[in-house]
N, C-alpha and C positions, 0 to 999 in steps of 0.2 A: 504493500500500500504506500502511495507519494506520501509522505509528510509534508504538513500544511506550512507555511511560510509561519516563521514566530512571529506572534502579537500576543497579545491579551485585551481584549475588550473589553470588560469588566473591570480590568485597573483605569482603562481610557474613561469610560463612561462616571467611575467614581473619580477620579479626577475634575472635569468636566460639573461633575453633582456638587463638590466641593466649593470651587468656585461659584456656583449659582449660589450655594446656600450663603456663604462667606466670603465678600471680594476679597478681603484682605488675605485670606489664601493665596491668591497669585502671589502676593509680595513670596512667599516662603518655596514657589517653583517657576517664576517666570526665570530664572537665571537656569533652569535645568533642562526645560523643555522647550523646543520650537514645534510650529505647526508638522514640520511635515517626520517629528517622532512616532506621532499617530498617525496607525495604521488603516484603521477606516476614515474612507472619505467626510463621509458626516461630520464625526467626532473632530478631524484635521482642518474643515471650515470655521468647526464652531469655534475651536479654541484660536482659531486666528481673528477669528471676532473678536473673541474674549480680549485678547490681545489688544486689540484696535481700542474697544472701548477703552480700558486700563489705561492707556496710554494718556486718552483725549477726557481722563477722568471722570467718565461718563457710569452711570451704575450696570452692574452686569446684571440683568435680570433677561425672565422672559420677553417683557415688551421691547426692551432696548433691544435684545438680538432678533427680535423676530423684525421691528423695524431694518434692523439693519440687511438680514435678507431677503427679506422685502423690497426694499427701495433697489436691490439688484435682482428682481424677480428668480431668484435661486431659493425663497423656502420650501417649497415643495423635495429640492434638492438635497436636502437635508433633514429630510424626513417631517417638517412642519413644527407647527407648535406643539401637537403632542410629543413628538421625540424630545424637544428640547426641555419641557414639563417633566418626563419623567426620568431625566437624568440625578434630578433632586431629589426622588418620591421615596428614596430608600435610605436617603444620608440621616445618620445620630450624630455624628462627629466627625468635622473635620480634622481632626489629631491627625490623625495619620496620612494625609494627603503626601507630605513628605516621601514615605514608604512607595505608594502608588505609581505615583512619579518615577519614581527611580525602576521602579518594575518596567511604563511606558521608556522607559529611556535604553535600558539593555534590551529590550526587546527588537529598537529599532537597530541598536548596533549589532545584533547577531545579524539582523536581514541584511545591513551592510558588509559584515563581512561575507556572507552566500553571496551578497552581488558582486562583490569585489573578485572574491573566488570564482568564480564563471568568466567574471570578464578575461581571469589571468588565465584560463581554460581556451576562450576563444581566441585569445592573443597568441597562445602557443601553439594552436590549432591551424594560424595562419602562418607559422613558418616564417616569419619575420624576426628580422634578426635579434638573437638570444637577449643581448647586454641592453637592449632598446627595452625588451620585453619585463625582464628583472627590474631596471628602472622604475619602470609604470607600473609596475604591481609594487614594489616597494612604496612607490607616493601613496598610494591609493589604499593598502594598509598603516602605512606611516598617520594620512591623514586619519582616517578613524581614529587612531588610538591617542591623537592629539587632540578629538573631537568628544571623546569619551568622558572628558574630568570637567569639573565645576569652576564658577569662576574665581577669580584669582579675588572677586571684591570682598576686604574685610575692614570693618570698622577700625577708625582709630585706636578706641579702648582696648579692642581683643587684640591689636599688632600690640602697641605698650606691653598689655600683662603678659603676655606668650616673651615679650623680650624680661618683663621682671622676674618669670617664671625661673627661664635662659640665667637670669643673675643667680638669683637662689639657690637650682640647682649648684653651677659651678660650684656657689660660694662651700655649698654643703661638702661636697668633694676636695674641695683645696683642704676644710678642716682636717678631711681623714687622711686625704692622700698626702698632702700637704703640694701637691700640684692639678693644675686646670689642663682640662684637654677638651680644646675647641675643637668640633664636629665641624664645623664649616670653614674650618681655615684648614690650608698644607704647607706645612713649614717646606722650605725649597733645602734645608742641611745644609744651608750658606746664612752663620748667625748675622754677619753686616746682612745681607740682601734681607731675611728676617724682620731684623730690626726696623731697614729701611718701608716696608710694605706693611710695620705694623701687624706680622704676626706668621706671613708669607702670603698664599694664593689664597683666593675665597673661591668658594662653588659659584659660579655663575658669569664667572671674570671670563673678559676674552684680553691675554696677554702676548702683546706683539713684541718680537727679538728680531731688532735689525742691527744687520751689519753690511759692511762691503763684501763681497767676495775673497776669499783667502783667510778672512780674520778667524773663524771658528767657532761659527754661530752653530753648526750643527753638533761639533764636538762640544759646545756648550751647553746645548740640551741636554745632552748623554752623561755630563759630566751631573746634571740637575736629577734626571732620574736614577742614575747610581745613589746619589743622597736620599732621594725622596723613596725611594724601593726597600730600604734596608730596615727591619724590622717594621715593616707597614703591610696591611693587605687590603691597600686602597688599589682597585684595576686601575691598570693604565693603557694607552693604546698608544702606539707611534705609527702614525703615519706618513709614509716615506717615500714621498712622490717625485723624489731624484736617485736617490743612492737605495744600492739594493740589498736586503736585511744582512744576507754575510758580511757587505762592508762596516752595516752598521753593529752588528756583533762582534766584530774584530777590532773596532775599537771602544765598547763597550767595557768586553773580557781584558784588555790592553787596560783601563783604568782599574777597571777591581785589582787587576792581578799582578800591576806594573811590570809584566812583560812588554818589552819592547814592541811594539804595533807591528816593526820590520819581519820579525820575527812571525807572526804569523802567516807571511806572503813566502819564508821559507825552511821548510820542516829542517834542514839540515843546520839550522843555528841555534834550534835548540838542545838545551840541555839538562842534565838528568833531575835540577836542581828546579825549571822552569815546568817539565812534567809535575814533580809534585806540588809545585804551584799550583797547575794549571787547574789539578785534581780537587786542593784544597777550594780553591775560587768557586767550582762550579758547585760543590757542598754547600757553600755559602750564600751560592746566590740559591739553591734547591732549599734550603731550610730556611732562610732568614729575607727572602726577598721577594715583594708581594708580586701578585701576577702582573705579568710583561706582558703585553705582545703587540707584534709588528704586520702591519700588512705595507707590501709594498708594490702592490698594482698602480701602475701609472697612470695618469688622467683619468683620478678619483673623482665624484661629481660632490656636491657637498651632501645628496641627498645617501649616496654609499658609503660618506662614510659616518655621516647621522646612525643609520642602517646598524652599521655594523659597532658602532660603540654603544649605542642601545643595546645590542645583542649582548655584550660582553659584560653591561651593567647589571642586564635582568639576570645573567648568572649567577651572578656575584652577588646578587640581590644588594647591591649600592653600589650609587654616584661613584664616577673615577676621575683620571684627568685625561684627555688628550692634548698630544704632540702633531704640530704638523709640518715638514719640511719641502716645501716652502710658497706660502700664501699665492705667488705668481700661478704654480703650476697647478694647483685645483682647476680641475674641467669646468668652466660653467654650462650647462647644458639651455639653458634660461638663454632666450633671444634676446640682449641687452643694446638698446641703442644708444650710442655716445663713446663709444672706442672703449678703449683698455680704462681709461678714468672711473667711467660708469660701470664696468665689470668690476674692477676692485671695487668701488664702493658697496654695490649687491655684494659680494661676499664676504667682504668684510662684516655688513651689515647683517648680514643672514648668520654669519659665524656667530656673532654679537647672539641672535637668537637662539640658536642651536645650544650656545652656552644654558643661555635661562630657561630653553626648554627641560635640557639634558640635567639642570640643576649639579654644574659641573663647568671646574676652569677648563679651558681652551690657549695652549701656546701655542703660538703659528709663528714661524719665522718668516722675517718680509727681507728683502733685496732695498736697499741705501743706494741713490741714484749716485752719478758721479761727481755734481756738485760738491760733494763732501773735500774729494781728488785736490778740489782747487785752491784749498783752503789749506793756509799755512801748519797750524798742527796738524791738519786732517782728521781731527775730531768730528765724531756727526752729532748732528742735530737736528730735531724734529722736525723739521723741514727740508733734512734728507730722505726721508722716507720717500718709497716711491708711492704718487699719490697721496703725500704728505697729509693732505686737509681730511682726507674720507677714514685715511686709517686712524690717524690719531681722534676723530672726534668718536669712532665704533670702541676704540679700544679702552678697556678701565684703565692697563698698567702698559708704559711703553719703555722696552728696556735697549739701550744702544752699546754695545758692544765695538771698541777698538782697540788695535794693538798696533803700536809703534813699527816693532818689528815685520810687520809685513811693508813698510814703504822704505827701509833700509835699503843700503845699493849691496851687491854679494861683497864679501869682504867686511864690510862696518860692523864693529863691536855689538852685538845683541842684548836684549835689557831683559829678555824671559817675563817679562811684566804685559799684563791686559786692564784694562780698565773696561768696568761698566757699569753707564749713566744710566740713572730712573731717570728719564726723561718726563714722565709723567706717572701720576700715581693718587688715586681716588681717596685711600684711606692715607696715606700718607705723602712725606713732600716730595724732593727731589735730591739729588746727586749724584755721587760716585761711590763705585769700589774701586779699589785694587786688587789682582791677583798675582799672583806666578802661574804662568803657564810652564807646562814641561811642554814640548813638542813631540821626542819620540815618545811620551804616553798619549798624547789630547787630554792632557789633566790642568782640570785649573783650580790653583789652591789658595781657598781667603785670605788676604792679609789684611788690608783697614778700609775704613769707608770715612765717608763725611756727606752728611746730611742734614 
């Protein structure tokens, strides 16, 4: 036997009874439901009435809606005045409308998934090309599932006490533990950068790392997830849409393990002393370092790679960070007009989103136009960024990375030193650090800051 499409009628209709008995009901599910949740036609007019009047403060009763189908000669349509009478004829309480509603509400999202699932059925039926096909069924579940939650609107009083809640607890915790562990901030294991951000990354931040080419913005990151991975089992995702994950494992394992990077590229330079290195290292990151992982398919869309660290969250059942190298090479799949300008702003922007949706920081490394070049120390500045104006106003933290030693001539004494600028920073101000870079590791190691 077919099984029947989900709804519930009964929930729609006491809904609907709710309302007539009690306008002020809507106040407690006009944020839950829209017209077309409800699955019979009738019911899906009436509450778009409902709606209408609500709006235009008008009383939701029988006369008001039956005028209002009326005056569009559709009451017949909707079954008349008796249908709309007897939606009321069995309501005691509206208490529970809350409940009902939410019954109307997954009922529609089950049918949206069944439609969504058919469509990706005929999609693939048509033999059109595969990565197009994944795509479009990834939006089209994506969007349901961003369609499914309530609105973000809450009173001012309930934001305060849920923040003096936040104080209380902690405080109760520092008593016994005698330390705090903020849930929505990640220490980056760089105490200046730390200190400078006010506590490190927050869930929701989209945080941009620009440098020139050569400086070692990517071994920067790597050098931040080594810190941020060690005794944590916050997921993370690297996404590496230049370099491909062996390289970027080879200097990973090069930082944890201060094996020379070279040395990797040739098995006859090691030694017996670097084996049990190599051995102790990967124990270390096997027992003490929270889930990694790397995808590195090139011309990622932003919506694969939403996709896929969603995936890796709901395992994990919690928010993580993603890594991205590097903001240029993201595919936009999106028809954008106004050149490359207008493309990084959409993705920027959208990353900006993806962050508050994923309830999760976002690093992305951005490309420092040449401007920088021309300039006597060759320090950047926010207005090196390429598309300066779009990424800096999307982004909460912008960090700019230089190092001397990459404009030296061959021959000129080397200083092993990097500096990097908060160039901008929401919760906190602005500055520098200093580090020591090693080169044959790609390690960079805090020395001071000023801020």
């Amino acid at each position: 036997m077919e099984k029947l499409t989900p709804h519930n009628l009964d929930a729609e209709k006491f809904v609907l009874g709710c309302i007539l008995t009690d306008n002020n009901s809507m106040i407690n599910i006009i944020d839950k439901l829209k017209p077309d949740y409800f699955y019979n036609t009738a019911n899906k007019k009436i509450f778009e009435a409902m709606v209408f009047l609500h709006k235009g403060d008008i009383p939701i009763e029988l006369i008001t809606l039956s005028e209002y189908f009326s005056y569009q000669n559709k009451l017949d349509d909707i079954g008349g005045k008796s249908y709309i009478s007897s939606l009321n004829s069995e309501i005691i309480s509206t208490a529970s409308i809350g409940y009902y509603a939410d019954i109307v509400k997954k009922k529609h999202t089950l049918r949206q998934i069944i439609k969504a699932s058919q469509s990706a059925i005929q999609l693939a039926q048509s033999e059109s090309d595969p990565d197009s096909i994944i795509e479009k069924v990834q939006s089209n579940f994506l969007d349901i599932l961003m369609n499914t939650g309530n609105t973000d609107v809450i009173s001012l009083l309930d934001c305060l006490n849920e923040i003096s809640n936040t104080v209380d607890s902690q405080y109760e915790e520092y008593k016994q533990t005698g330390q705090i562990v903020k849930t929505d901030i990640y220490k980056t294991g760089y105490e200046q950068l730390d200190r400078a951000l006010v506590g490190g990354f927050r869930k929701q931040d989209l945080i941009v790392l620009g440098a020139r080419s050569r400086i070692g913005k990517s071994a920067f990151i790597l050098n931040l997830i080594a810190n941020m991975a060690i005794g944590n089992d916050i997921p993370m995702l690297i996404v590496s849409l230049e370099m491909k994950r062996e390289a970027l494992g080879k200097r990973l394992f090069s930082i944890e393990s201060n094996i020379t990077k070279s040395k990797f590229e040739y098995a006859n330079l090691w030694t017996e002393t670097d084996f049990r290195v190599k051995s102790h290292t990967l124990k270390k990151i096997s027992e003490n370092y929270a889930p990694v992982f790397i995808t590195d398919k090139p011309k990622q869309t932003l919506l694969e790679i939403e996709s896929t660290a969603q995936k890796l969250f709901i395992e994990h059942k919690k928010p993580g960070i993603i890594f991205i190298d590097h903001l240029s090479l993201i595919h936009c799949s999106e028809k954008i007009e106004g050149g490359e300008r207008a493309v990084i702003d959409y993705i920027t922007r959208e990353l900006k989103i993806m962050a508050r949706r994923l309830n999760s920081p976002i690093v992305v490394l951005s490309q420092l136009n040449r401007e920088t070049d021309k300039t006597t120390d060759k320090k950047p500045t926010l207005s090196n960024l390429r598309m300066s104006a779009m990424i800096e106003a999307n982004a909460d933290i912008v960090l700019l990375l230089h190092r001397d030693d990459c404009y030296r001539k061959a021959g000129d004494q080397k200083t092993n030193k990097a500096e990097l600028s908060i160039a901008k920073g929401r919760e906190g101000g602005t500055g520098y650090i200093t580090f020591d870079f090693i080169d044959y590791l790609t390690k960079f190691i805090e020395k001071e800051g000023e801020f």
